[in-house]
LOSE-284547 format. One record per residue (C-alpha): x, y, z; residue number from 1; residue in one letter. Coordinates in steps of 0.1 Angstrom, whole numbers, plus 5000, padded with zeros to 4 digits. Layout:
<atoms>
[atom [X Y Z] NUM "A"],
...
</atoms>
This chain:
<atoms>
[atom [9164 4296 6842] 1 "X"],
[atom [9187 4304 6869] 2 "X"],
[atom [9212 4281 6889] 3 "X"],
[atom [9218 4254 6862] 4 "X"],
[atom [9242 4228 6867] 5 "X"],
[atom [9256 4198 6853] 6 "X"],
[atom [9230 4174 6841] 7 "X"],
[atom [9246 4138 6850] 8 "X"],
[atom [9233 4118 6882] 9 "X"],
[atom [9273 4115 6887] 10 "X"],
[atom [9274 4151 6900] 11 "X"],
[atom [9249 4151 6926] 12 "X"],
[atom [9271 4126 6943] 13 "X"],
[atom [9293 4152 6957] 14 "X"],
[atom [9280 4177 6992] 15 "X"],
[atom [9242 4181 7002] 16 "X"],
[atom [9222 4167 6981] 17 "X"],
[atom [9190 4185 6968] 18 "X"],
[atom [9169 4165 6986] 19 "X"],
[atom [9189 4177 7021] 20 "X"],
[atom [9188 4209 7010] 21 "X"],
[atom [9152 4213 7005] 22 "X"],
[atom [9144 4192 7039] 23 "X"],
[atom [9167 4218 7060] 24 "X"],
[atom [9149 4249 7039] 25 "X"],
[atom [9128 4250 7068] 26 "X"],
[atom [9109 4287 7076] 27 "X"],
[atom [9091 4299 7046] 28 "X"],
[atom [9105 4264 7021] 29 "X"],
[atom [9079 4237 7027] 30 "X"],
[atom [9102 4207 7016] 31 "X"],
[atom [9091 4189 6987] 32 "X"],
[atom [9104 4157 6998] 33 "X"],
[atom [9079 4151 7032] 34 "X"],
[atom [9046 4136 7027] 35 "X"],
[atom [9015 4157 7044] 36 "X"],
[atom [9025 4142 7079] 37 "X"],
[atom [9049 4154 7098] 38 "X"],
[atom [9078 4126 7088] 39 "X"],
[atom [9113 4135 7078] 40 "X"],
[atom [9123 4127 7044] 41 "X"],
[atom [9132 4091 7043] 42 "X"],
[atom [9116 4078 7069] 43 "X"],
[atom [9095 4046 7067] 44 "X"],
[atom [9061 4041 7076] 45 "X"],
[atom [9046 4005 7079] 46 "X"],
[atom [9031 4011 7049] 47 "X"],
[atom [9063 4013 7029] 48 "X"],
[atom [9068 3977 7030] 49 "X"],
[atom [9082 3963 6999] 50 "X"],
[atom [9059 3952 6972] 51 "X"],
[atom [9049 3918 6966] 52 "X"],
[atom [9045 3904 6931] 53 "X"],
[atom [9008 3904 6935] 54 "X"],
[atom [8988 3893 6901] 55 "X"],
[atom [8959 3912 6914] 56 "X"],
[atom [8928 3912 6890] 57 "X"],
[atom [8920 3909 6854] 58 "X"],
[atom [8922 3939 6833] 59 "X"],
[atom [8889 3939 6816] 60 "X"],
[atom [8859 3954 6832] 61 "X"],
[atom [8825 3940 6840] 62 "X"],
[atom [8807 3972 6831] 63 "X"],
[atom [8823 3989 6803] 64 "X"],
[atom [8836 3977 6771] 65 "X"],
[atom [8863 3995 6746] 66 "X"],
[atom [8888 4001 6770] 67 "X"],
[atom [8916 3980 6791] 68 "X"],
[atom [8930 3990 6827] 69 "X"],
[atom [8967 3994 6832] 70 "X"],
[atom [8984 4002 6863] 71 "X"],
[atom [9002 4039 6865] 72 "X"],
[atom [9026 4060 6888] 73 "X"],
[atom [9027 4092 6874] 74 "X"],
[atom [9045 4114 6896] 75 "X"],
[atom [9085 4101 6908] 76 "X"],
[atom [9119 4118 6912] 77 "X"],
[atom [9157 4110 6910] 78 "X"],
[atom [9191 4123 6917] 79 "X"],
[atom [9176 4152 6886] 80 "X"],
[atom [9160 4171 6916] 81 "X"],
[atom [9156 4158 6946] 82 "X"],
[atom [9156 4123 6947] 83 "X"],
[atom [9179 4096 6957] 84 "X"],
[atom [9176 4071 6930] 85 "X"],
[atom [9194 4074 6893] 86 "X"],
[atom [9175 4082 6867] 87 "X"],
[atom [9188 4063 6844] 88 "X"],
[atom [9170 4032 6862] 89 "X"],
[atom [9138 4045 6872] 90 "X"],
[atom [9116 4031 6843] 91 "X"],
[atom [9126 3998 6843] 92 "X"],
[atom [9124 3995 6877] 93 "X"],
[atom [9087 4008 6874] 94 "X"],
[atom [9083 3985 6850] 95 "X"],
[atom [9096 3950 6869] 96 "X"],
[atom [9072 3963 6894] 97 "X"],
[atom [9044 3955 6875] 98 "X"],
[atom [9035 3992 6863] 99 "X"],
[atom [9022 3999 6830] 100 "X"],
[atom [9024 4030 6829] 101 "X"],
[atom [9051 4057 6844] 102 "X"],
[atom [9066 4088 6846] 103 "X"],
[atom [9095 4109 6860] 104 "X"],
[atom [9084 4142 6875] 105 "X"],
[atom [9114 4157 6888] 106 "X"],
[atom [9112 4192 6905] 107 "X"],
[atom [9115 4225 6888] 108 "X"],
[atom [9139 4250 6905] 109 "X"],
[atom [9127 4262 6940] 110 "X"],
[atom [9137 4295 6948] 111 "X"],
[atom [9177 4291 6956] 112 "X"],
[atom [9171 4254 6953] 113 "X"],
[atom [9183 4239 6920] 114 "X"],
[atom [9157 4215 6900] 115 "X"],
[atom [9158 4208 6869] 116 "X"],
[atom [9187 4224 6843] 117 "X"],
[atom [9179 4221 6802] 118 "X"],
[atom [9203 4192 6801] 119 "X"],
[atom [9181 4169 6831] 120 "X"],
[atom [9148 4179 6814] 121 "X"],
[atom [9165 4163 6777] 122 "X"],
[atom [9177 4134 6798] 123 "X"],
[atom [9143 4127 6810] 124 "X"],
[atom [9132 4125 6771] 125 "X"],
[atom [9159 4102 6764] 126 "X"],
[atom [9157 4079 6791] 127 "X"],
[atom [9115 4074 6785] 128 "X"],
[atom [9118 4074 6746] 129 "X"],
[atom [9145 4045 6756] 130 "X"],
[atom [9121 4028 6779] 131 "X"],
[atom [9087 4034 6761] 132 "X"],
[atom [9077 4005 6745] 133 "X"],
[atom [9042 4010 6726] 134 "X"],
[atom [9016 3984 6739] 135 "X"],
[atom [9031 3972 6764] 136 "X"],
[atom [9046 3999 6783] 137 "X"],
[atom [9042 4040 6784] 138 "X"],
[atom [9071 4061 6796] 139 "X"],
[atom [9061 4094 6800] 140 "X"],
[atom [9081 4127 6805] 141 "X"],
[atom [9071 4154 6832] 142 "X"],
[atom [9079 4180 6855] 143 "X"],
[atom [9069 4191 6888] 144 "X"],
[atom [9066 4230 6892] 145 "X"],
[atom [9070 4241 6928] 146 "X"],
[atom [9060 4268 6951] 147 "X"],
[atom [9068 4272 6987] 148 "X"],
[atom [9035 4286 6991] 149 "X"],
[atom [9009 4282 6964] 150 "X"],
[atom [9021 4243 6957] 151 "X"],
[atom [9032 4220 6931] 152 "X"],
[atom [9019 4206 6903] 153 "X"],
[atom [9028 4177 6878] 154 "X"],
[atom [9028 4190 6839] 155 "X"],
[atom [9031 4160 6811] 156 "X"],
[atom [9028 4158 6777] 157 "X"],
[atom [9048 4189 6770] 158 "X"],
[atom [9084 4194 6746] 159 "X"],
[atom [9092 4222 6773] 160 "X"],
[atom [9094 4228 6817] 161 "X"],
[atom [9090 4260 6832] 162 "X"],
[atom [9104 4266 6871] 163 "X"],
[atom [9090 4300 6895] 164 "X"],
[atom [9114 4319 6869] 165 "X"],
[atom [9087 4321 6844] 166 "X"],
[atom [9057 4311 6863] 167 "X"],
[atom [9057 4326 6897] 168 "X"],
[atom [9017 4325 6907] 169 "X"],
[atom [8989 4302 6897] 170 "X"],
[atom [8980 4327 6869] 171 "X"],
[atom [9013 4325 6854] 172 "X"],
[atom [9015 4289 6860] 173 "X"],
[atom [8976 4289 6840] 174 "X"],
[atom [8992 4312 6814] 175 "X"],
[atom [9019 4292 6804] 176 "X"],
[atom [9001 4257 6804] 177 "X"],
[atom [8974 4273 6783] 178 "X"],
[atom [8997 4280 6752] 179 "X"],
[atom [9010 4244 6753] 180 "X"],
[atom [8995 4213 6743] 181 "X"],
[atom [9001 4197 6780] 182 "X"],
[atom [8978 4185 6810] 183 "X"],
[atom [8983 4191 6840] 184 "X"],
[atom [8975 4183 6881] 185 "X"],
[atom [8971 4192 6915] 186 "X"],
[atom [8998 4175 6938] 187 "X"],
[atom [8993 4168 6972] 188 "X"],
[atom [8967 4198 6980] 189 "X"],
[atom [8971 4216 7007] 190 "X"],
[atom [9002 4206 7022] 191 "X"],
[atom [9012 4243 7013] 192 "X"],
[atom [8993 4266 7028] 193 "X"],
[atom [8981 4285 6995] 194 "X"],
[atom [8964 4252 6986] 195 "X"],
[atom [8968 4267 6947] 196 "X"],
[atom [8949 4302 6957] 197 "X"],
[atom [8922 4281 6973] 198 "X"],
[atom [8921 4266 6942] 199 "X"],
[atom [8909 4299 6922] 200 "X"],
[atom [8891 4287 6892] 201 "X"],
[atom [8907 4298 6859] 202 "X"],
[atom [8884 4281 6828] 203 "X"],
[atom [8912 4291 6805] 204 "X"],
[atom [8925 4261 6817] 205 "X"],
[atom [8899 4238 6831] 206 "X"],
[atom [8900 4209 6805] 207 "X"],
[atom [8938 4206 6808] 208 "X"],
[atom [8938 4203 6850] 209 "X"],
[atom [8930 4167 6844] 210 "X"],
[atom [8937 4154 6884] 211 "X"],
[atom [8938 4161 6917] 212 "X"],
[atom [8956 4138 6942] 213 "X"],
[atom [8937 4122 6964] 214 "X"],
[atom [8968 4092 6975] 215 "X"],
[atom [9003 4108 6975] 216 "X"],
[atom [9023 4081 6993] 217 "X"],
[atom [9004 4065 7021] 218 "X"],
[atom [8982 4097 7025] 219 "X"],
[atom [8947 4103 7022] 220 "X"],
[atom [8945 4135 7012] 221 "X"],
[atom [8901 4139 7017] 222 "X"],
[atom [8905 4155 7055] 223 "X"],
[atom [8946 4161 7054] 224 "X"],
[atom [8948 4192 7075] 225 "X"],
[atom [8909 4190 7084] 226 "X"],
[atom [8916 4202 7121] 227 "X"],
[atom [8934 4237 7109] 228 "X"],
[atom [8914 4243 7078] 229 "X"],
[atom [8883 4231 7085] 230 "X"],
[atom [8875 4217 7044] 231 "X"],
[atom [8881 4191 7030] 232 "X"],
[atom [8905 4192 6994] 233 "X"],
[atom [8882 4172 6974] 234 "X"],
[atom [8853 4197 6982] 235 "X"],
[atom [8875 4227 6976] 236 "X"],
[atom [8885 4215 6941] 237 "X"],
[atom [8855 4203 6928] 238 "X"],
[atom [8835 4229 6943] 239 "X"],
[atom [8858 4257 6928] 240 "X"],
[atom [8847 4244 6892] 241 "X"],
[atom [8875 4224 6883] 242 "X"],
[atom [8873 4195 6864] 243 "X"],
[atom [8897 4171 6875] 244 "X"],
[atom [8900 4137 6879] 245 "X"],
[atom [8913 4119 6908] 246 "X"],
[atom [8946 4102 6909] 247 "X"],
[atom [8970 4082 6930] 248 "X"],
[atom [9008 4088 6932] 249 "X"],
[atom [9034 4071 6953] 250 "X"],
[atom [9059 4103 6948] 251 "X"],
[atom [9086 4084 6952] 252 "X"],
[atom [9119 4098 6959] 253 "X"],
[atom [9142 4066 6966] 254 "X"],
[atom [9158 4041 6945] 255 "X"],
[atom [9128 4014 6946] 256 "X"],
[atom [9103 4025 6923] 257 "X"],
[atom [9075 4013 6918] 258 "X"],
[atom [9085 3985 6946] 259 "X"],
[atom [9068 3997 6972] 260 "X"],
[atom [9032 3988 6985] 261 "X"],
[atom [9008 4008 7002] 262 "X"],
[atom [9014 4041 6985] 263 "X"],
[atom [8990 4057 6961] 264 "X"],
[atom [8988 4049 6923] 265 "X"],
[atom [8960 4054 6896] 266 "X"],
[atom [8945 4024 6872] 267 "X"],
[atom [8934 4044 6840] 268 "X"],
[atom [8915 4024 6812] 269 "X"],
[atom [8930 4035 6779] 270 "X"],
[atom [8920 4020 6740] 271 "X"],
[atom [8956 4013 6741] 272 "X"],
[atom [8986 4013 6764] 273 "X"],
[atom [9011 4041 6741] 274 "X"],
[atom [9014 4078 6750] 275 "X"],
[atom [8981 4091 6729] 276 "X"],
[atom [8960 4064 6748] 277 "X"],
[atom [8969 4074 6779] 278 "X"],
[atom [8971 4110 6768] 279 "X"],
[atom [8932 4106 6756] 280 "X"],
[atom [8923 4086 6789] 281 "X"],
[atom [8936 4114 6811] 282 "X"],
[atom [8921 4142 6791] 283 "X"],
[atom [8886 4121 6792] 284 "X"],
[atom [8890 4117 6832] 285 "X"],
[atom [8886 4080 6829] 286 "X"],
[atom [8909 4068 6863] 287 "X"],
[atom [8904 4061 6897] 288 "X"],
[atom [8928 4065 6925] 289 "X"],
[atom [8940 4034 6945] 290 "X"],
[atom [8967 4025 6969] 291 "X"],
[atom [8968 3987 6967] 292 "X"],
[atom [8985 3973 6937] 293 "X"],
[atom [8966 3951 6916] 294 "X"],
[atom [8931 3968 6925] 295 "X"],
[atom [8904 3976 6894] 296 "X"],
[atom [8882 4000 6900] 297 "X"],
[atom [8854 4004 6869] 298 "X"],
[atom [8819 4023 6873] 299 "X"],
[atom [8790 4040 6853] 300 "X"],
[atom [8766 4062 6863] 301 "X"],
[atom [8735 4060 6842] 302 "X"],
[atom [8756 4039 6817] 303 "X"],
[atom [8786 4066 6816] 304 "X"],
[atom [8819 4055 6822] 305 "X"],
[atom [8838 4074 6852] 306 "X"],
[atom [8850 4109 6845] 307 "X"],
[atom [8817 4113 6824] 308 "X"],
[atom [8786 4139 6818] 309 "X"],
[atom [8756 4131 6827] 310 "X"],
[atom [8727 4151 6809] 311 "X"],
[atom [8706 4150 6841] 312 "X"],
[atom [8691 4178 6862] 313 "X"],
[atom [8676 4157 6885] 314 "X"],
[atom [8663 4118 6891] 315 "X"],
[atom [8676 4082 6900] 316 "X"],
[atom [8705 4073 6887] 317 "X"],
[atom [8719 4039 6884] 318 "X"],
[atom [8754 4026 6893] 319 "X"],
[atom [8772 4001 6887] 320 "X"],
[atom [8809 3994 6903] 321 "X"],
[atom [8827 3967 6891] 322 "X"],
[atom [8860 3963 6924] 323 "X"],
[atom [8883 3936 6924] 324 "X"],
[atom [8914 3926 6935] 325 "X"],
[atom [8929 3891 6930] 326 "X"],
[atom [8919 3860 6951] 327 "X"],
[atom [8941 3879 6979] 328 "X"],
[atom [8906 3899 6984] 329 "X"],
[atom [8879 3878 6972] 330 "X"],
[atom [8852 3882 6995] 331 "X"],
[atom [8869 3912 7016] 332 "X"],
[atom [8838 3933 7028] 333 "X"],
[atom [8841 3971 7012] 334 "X"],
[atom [8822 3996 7011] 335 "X"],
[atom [8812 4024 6986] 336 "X"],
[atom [8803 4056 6995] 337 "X"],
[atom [8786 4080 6973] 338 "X"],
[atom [8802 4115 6978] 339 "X"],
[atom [8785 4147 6971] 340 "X"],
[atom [8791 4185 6974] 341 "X"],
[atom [8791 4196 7011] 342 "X"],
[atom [8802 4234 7022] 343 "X"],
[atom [8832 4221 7043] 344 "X"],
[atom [8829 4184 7036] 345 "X"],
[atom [8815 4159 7012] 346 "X"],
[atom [8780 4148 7021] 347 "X"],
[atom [8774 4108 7019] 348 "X"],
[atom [8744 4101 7000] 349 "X"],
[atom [8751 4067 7003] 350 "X"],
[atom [8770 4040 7017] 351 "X"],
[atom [8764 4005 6999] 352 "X"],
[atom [8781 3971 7011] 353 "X"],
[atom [8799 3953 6987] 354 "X"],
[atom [8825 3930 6985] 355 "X"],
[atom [8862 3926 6964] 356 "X"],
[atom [8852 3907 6931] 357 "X"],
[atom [8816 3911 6933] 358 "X"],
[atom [8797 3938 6909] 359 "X"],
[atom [8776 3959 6930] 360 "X"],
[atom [8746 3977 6911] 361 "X"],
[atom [8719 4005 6931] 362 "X"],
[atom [8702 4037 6927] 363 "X"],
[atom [8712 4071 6942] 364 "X"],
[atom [8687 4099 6933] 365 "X"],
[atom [8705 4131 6924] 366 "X"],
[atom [8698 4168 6919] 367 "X"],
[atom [8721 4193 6906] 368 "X"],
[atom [8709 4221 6926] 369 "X"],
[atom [8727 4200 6955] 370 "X"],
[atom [8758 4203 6933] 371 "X"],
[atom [8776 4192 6899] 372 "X"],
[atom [8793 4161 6911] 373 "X"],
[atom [8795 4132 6922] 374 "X"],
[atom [8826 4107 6935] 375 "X"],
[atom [8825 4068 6945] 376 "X"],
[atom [8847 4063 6975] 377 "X"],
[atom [8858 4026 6981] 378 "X"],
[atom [8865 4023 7017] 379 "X"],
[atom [8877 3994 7043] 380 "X"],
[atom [8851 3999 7072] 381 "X"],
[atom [8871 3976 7093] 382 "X"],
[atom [8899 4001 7095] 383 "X"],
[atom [8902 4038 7103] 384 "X"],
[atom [8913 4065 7082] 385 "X"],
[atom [8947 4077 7097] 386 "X"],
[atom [8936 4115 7085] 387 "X"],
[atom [8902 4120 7101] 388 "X"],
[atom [8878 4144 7093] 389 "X"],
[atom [8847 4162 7108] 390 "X"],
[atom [8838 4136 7144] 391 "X"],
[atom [8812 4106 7128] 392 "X"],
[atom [8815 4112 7096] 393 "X"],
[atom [8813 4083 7072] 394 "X"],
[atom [8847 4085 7054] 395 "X"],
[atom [8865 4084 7085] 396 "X"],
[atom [8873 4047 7074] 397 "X"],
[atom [8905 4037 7056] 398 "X"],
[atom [8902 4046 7020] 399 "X"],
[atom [8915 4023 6993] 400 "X"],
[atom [8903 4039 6964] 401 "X"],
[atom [8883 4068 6944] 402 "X"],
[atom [8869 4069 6911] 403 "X"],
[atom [8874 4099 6890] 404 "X"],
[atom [8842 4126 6896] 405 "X"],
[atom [8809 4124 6873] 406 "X"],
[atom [8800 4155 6865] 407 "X"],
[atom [8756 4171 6861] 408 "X"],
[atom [8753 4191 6833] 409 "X"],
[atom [8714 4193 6824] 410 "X"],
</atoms>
C-alpha cells in the first residue's frame, strides 16, 4: 500500500486534515465525507440534532420468536481517515448512545489521498477487541474501500483491508472479498456516478454482499439522484440479482457518535448480541433499515422472518409487521408500503395503514414472473420525502424505515 503514515490520531493534528483534503479533491474525487446532497462536509442539517436518551420499544418481537433486536451503526470514521473524532473514543461513545452494536469503517486509501496505513487498521482491532463486550455489546472492525467513480463499500468480518492498490474495479474488489471469509455492502449507491458498474451482478459473491444502504445520514437513498438517472437504487440492486439486505448508517465523521438523531441506522435480530450472532444475522439478511432511534421493525411473509425465501411461484401471501417505537409514537399513523420490482421504479402493490405499536396483518398476492422480491417500506404519510421520485408516486412520503427484501424462489 502506498502513502503510509504514522498510525496515531496525534499526527493528524498537524496541516490539512484528510477529511479537507478529500472535500477540496473536487473534479474527478467525489469526497467521501458529503452526504448525497449537495452539503459541504460538516454542515448541519435540522436533522442532526443531538440525540435524546429515548427508551424507544421493547426488544422482543410480536411475530417471530428465537431472536432479540439490537440497535447497530455499522459504518463510522475518525481522525484514521477522514474523520474528525479520535478513535480511541468512538465505541464507547456508540455505546453511551444506546447502540448495541458498532463499528469503525474508516477509509481505505483514495488515489493520492491517504486512508488507512497497517498500523490504523491494527489500531482498529485493538480498540474494538478493548470495547467488545460479548452480550451486551459488539464492536466490530471494518474498512471502507473507495473509488472516485465506481463507489465505496463497507467490508467486516475480515483479519485483512485492501485500498484501489489491490482492488482497482468492482471485479477486483469481487475477487479479493471472495477468497476471505468477510461480508460485505453497498454504501451510499449512486452518489458516484459508476453506481458499482450499475451494479453488475457477480454470483461469485452474491451471499457475501449482505446490504445495500438505503439511510446514510439523513438521506433516503430510494429516488437519490431520480431526476438525472431516471432509476431508482433499490430497483437497480435487487433487480441486478443481488442479494442484499437493506441497512441504515449514520456515516458519521465527527466526534459524536452515535449521538445524533435522525440519521440512518439498522435494528438486526441476532440469537445473541457477540460478533458470530451478528455475523449470522447479517449473512441471513435478517435487518431492517431505520432512521429513528429506538424504532423495531419485525415482519414475516408467509411465516418467514425478513431476509427470507419463500418457496412460492405465485398466490396470497400473508404479512405480518410488528412496528413500534416507545410511548413517544404510540398511536402515530404509518404506513406500509409493499414494494415490488418496477423497470425504473418500485411498483406499490400495496399501501396498508397502520399505526406505531400496533401489529398490522394482510394479504398481498404475488407472482414471480412480476419479479423475485419483495420489500416493506414504513413511511410517514404526513410528511414528504426530501428526495422525490417519479411525480405521484406513493413513496414520495418521508421514509422511516425498510425491512430487509424477501426473496421468490419456486
Amino acid at each position: 500500500m502506498s502513502g503510509h503514515h504514522a498510525d496515531t490520531a496525534h499526527t493528524h493534528a498537524h496541516g490539512p486534515s484528510r477529511r479537507s483534503l478529500l472535500a477540496g479533491a473536487g473534479g474527478l474525487l467525489i469526497a467521501a465525507s458529503l452526504p448525497g446532497t449537495a452539503l459541504a462536509a460538516g454542515t448541519r442539517t435540522a436533522a442532526d440534532t443531538p440525540a435524546t436518551n429515548r427508551a424507544g420499544a421493547s426488544r422482543a418481537s410480536l411475530v417471530t420468536q428465537g431472536t432479540r433486536l439490537v440497535h447497530a451503526d455499522l459504518h463510522n470514521h475518525t481522525l484514521m481517515s477522514d474523520g474528525d473524532g479520535d478513535p480511541a473514543l468512538a465505541f464507547a461513545s456508540m455505546r453511551d448512545a444506546g447502540l448495541d452494536v458498532a463499528a469503525l469503517t474508516d477509509h481505505t486509501t483514495l488515489l493520492s489521498i491517504n486512508g488507512l496505513s497497517k498500523g490504523e487498521w491494527d489500531r482498529t482491532r485493538q480498540l474494538a477487541d478493548a470495547a467488545n463486550d460479548p452480550g451486551n455489546y459488539t464492536a466490530i472492525r471494518g474498512f471502507e474501500w473507495s473509488h472516485p467513480l465506481l463507489g465505496h463499500a463497507n467490508v467486516w468480518f475480515t483479519d485483512q483491508f485492501v485500498d484501489l492498490g489491490g482492488a482497482s474495479s468492482m471485479g477486483s474488489l469481487y475477487n479479493w472479498i471472495a477468497g476471505r471469509d468477510a461480508v460485505a455492502g453497498f454504501n451510499h449507491p449512486g452518489r458516484e456516478i459508476g453506481r458499482f458498474n450499475d451494479f453488475a451482478y457477480s454470483a461469485a459473491v452474491r451471499d457475501k454482499m449482505v446490504s445495500v444502504e438505503m439511510f446514510n445520514r439523513g438521506d433516503d437513498y430510494l429516488f437519490d439522484g431520480w431526476s438525472d438517472r431516471k432509476s431508482s437504487h433499490l430497483n437497480a440492486v435487487l433487480n441486478a440479482g443481488w442479494r442484499t439486505g437493506i441497512t441504515g448508517v449514520s456515516d458519521h465523521h465527527g466526534a459524536e457518535w452515535g449521538k445524533v438523531e435522525g440519521v440512518g441506522r439498522a435494528g438486526l435480530w441476532v440469537t445473541e448480541n457477540t460478533r458470530a450472532g451478528v455475523l449470522e444475522a447479517m449473512r441471513a439478511r435478517r435487518f431492517f433499515a431505520t432512521r429513528f432511534s429506538g424504532l423495531r421493525l419485525d415482519a414475516t411473509a408467509g411465516g418467514v422472518q425478513m431476509g427470507g425465501v419463500l418457496p412460492l411461484a405465485s398466490g396470497d401471501v400473508r404479512f405480518a409487521v410488528d412496528l413500534d417505537r416507545g410511548p413517544d409514537w404510540l398511536g402515530k399513523p404509518l404506513d406500509i408500503q409493499v414494494l415490488r420490482p418496477g423497470s425504473g421504479a418500485p411498483t406499490v402493490a400495496e399501501v396498508v395503514p397502520t399505526t406505531s405499536g400496533g401489529l398490522a396483518e394482510f394479504t398481498v398476492p404475488l407472482d414471480v414472473e412480476d419479479g423475485a422480491w419483495v420489500v416493506l417500506r414504513i413511511s410517514d404519510p404526513s410528511q414528504p420525502n426530501g428526495q422525490p421520485g417519479p411525480s405521484g408516486h406513493p413513496c414520495n412520503d418521508l421514509g422511516v424505515a425498510y425491512s430487509s427484501p424477501w426473496w421468490l424462489q419456486p
